[in-house]
N, C-alpha and C positions, 0 to 999 in steps of 0.2 A: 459799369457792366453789372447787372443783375446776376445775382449768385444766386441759382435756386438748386434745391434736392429735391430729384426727383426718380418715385418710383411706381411697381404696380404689382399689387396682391390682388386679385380677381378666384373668385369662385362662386357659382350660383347651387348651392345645397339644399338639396331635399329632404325633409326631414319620414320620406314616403320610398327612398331609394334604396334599395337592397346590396348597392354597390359601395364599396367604405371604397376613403378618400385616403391616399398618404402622399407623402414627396414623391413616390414612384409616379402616379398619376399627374401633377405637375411638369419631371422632366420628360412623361411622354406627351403633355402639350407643348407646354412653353414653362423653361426657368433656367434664366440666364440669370448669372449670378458675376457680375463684374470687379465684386471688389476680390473676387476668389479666384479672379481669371476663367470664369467658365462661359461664355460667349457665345451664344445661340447667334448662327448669321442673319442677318437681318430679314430674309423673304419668311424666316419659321417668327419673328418677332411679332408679328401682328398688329393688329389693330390696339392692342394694352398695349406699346411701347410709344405710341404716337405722340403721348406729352413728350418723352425724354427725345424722339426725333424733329421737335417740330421745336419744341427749345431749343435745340442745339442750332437749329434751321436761323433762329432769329437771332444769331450773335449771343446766347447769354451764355454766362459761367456756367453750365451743368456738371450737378454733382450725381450720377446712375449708380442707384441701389438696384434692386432685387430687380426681375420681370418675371412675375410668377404667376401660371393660369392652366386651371384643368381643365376639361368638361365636365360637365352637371356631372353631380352623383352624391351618393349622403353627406354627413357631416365627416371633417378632416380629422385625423386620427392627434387628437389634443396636442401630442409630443410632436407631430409635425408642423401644426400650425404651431406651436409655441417656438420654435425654430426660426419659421420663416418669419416671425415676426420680432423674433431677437436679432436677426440678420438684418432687417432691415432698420431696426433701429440702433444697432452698434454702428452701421455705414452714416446713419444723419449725426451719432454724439462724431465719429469721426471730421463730419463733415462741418459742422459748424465752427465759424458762425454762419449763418444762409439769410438771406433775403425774403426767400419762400418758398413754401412746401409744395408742391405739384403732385399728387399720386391716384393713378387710375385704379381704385375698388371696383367689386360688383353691385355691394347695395345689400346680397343675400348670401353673406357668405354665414356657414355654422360651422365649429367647431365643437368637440366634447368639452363638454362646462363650457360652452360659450354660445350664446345665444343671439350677440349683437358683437362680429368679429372686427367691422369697419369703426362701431363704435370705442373697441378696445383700442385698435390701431393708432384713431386718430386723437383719442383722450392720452397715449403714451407719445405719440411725435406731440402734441401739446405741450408737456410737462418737459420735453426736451426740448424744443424750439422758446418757451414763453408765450406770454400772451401778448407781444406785439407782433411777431411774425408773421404774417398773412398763411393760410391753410387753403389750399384749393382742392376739391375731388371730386372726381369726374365719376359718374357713377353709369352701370345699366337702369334702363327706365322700370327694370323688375326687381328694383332692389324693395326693401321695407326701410322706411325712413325712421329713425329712434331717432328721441332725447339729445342721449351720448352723440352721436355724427352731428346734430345739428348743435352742440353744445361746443365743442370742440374744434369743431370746422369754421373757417372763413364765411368759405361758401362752399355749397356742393351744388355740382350742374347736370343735371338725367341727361341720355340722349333723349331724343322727341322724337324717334322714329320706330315703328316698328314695322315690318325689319329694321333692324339698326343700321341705317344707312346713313349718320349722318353725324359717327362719333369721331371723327378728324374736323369735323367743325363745330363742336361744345370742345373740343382740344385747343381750338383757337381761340373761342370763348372765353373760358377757362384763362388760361395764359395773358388775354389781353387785361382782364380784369385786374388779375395778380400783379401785373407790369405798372398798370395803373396808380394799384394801391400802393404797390414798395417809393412809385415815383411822387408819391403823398397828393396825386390829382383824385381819388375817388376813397371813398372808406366802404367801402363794401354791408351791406346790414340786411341780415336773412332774418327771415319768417317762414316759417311752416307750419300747416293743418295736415292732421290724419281724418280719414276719411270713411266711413264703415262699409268697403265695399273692396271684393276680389275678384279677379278674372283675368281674362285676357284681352283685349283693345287694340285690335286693331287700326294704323293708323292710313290705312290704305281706302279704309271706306267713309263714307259718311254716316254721320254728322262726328267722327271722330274726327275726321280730317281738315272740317272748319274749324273745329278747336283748336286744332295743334297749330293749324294759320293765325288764326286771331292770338295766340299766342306771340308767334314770332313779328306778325304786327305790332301791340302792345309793347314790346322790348325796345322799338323802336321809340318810343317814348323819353321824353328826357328824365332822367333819375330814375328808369328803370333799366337793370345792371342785367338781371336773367330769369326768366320765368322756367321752371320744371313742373312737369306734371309725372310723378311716380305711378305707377300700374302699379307697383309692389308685385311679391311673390308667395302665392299663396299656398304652395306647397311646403314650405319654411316650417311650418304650427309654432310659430313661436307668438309669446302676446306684442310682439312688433308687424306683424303680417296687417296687412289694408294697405290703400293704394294713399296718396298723398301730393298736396302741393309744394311748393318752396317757390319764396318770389326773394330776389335779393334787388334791395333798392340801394341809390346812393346814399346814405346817412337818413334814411327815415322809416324808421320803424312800423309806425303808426302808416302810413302808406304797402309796406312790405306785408303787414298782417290783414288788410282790408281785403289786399290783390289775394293772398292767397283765399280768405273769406268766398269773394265774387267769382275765382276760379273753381274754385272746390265744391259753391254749390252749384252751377254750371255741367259742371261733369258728376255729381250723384245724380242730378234731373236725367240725364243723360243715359244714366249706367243702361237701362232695359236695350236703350236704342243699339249704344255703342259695342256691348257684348258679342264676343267672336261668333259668331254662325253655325252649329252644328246641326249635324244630322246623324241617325241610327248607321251599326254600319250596312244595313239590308238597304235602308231607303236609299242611302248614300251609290250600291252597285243598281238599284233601281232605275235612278235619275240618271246615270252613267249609261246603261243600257238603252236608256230612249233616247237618246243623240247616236246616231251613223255617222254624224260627219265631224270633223276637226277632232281635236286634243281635248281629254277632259283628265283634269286631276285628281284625286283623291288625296288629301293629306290625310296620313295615318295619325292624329293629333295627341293621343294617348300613347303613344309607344317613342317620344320625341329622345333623343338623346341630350337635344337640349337645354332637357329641364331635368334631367337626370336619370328619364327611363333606360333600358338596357338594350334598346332597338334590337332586341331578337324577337317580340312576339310572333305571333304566325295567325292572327286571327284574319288578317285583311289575306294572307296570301291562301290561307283556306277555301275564301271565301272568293279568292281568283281563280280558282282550281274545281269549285264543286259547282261553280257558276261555266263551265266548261270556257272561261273569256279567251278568245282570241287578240291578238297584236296586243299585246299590253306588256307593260315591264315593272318593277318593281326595285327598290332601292330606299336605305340599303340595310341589310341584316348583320346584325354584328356577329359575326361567327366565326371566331380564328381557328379554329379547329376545320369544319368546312374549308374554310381559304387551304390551310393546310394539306390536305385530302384532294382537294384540287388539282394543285400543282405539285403536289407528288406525280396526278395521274396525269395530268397536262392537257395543251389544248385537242380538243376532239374524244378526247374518251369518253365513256359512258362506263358509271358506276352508282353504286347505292348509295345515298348520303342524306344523314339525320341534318333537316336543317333547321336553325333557331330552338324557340323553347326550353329553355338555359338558365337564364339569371333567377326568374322567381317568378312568382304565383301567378302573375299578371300577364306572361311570355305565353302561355298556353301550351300543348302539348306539340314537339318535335314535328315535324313535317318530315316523313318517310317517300322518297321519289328516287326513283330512276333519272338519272340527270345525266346531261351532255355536256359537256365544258366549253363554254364557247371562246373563252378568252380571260387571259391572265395578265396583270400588271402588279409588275413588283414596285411601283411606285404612283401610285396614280393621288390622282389630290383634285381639289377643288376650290371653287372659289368663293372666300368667306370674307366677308364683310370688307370688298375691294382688296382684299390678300390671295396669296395662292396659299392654302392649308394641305399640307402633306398627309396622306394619309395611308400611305406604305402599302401592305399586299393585299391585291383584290381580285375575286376573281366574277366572272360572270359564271353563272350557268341555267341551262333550259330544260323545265321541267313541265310539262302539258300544254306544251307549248309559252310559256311564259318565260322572259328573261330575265333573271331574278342576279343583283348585286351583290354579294356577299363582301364585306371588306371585315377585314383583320382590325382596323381601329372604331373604337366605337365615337362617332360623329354623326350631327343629323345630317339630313342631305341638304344642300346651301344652292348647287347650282348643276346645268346640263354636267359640265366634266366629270360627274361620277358616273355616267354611265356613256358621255362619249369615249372618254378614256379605255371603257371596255370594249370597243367596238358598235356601240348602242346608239342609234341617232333617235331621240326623244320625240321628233315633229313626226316620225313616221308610222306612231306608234297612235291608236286611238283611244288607250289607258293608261296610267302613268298612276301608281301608288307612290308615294314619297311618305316617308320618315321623318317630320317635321311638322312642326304647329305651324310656321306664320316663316321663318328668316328666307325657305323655299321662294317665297313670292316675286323677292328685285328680281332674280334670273330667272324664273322659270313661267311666272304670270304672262310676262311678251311673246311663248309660244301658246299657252295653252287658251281654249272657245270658253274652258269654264273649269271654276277651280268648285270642289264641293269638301266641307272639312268633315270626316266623320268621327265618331269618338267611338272606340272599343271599350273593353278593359285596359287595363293601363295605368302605368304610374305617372301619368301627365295628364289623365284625360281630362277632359272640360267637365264631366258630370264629379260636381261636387263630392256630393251626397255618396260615393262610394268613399268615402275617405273618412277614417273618424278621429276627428281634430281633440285632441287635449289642450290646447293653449290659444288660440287665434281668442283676439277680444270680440266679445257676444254682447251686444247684435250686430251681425254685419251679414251684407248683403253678399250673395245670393241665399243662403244658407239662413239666411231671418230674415223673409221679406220684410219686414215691418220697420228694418234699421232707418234710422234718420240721421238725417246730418242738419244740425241747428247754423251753418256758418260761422 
């Protein structure tokens, strides 16, 4: 029986976020902590605990460290990541000897004085496991690939999807690999390229989505173990940010470095094609306006909670309000204060209420309205990445006619339940603003005639060039047309 440890540190850090990160931000995601007895039940565990459940699934000895994950927001307050990362390696010197290492990272996690945190991770379970012990990690596909991870790791495997819809199977991935190599039938052997190129990629359109097939064709191949393609995260500024390949083959190197070579130029030819879509946000209620019929969406893409914005801006709801839009709703605004004031006054009243424009420069100013309460859930939640994600007090309310989300935690919007939950049916509505880059799309593409992404200000937005990078390596693409990628 295969004895493995396993755990998961996950954070996707902003180095453009206004929000500091600590342990508090953790235990109000996810951080179960099991060798301390602290036990998150499994519906709040998520999609980060999937190696330690999908182990345990397959008969092996599982040894469970930490499960530790925020949402976006700046770099982790040093003394807490230094914490979580002593915890999790006191639990593996406890646990050895192990077989092998299993642990789901983000890819883009920062800390103060730390610039590469998975790199740190995986260079310390090194020095305690050895160098025989197979390392596996499971990464998001917006991670930045370094030296250290690929130096120190077995293998690492991205998801390939964006949305992420398809990290319980790089889980199995992952695992079958590890299983393999402890059973001495495969030797695992990685290659990686960095790439001079940032953004967002979509994997839902074309010609990214013949890629990402030819991909998982290709795997298919004999002595080909797993192909990633990194998007990286560009909001990181650290000199690790670009996007990147990794091919891990059975025992040949010299094959693992060509594939990543033949991939990676591939997807820079590509980058203009594959690049997320935007539009102004004027032109974006423009194009919304000449459609009468069916669902049209608006992705707020600069105000993402996802990537670490503070989802309170008010620019796209200004702009639903001075546009006089009828049947349209909005979600969701992170406003605990709001939610607060709400359900003080309860469902049906009508009161004054400052909404959003909060966290920092990018939020814009307050939204001052007369507002009707339409409905209150002291627990409402949604559906993230095939999980149900809690998201505790939220209320609706209607302001010029529009039905605007308010919730108490800050989350981008993943699926309909944050606004069924409040009473809100999404298909009957002929507007839909959402708070989300791209993870919106598995649930809510199937209702809507047309999805249009626009970019405000914001701390996620797609337009670069408001951002002024100190550290990201020059030249790289979009920011230096000229960057190349030699193979």
């Amino acid at each position: 029986m295969m004895r493995i440890f396993t755990a998961c540190f996950a954070h996707e850090s902003s180095a453009f976020s206004p929000i500091p990160t600590s342990i508090e931000n953790f235990r109000e995601g996810l951080l179960h902590r099991p060798s301390r007895g602290e036990l998150v039940p499994i519906r709040l565990q998520a999609i980060e605990c999937a190696l330690t459940a999908k182990a345990t699934e397959r008969g092996y000895d599982v040894v469970e460290s930490i499960g530790a994950a925020a949402t976006p927001s700046g770099p982790t307050i040093r003394a807490d990541f230094e914490a979580l990362r002593d915890e999790l390696l006191s639990d593996l010197r406890k646990a050895m000897p192990v077989d092998a290492v299993a642990l789901f990272l983000h890819g883009a996690q920062l800390a103060e004085g730390y610039d590469d945190c998975e790199g740190e991770i995986l260079r310390a379970v090194r020095e305690i496991v050895g160098p025989e012990v197979p390392i596996g990690a499971e990464i998001d596909l917006h991670g930045n690939i370094t030296e250290a991870m690929m130096a120190h790791a077995t293998l690492i495997i991205a998801c390939k999807e964006y949305p992420h819809t398809d990290f319980l199977e790089r889980a199995d991935e992952l695992l079958d690999i590890l299983e393999a190599t402890v059973a001495g039938d495969t030797k695992p052997t990685a290659a990686y390229c960095k790439l001079p190129m940032m953004g967002l990629f979509h994997t839902t359109r074309e010609p990214m989505r013949g890629l990402v097939d030819r991909l998982m064709e290709m795997e298919k191949e004999a002595g080909i173990l797993s192909l990633s393609i990194a998007h990286g995260f560009f909001f990181a500024d650290t000199p690790h940010v670009g996007a990147a390949v990794i091919a891990v083959t059975d025992n040949d190197m010299p094959r693992a470095e060509a594939l990543c070579r033949e991939i990676g130029s591939e997807f820079f030819a590509l980058r203009d094609q594959v690049a997320a879509p935007t539009t102004s946000v004027a032109d974006a209620f423009d194009e919304a306006a000449a459609h009468e019929d069916g669902l049209t969406i608006i992705a707020d893409t600069a105000d993402n909670a996802g990537g670490g914005a503070g989802s309170d801006s008010t620019h796209l709801l200004r702009e639903l309000i001075d546009r006089k839009t009828e049947n349209a709703a909005l979600g969701m605004i992170w406003d605990p204060v709001a939610v607060d004031f709400a359900f003080t006054a309860g469902v049906g009243a009508n009161l004054p209420l400052r909404i959003g424009g909060k966290v920092g420069r990018y939020s814009g100013d307050p939204v001052d309205a007369e507002v009707t309460v339409t409905a209150l859930n002291p627990a409402l939640s949604q559906i993230s990445f095939g999980y149900e994600q809690p998201l505790g007090r939220a209320a609706a309310v209607r302001l010029h006619g529009i039905d605007v989300v308010l919730s108490a935690a800050r989350e981008q919007t993943h699926s309909p339940e944050c606004f069924t939950g409040l009473g809100i049916n999404p298909t009957t509505k002929r507007l839909l603003v959402l708070k989300s880059a791209q993870h919106f799309h598995a649930k809510f593409s199937p209702l809507a005639d047309r999805i249009i992404y626009a970019v405000a200000p914001g701390v996620t937005s797609l337009d670069l060039t408001t951002f002024t990078y100190k550290n990201v390596p020059r030249p790289i693409w979009p920011l230096d047309p000229e960057a190349t990628f030699a193979g």
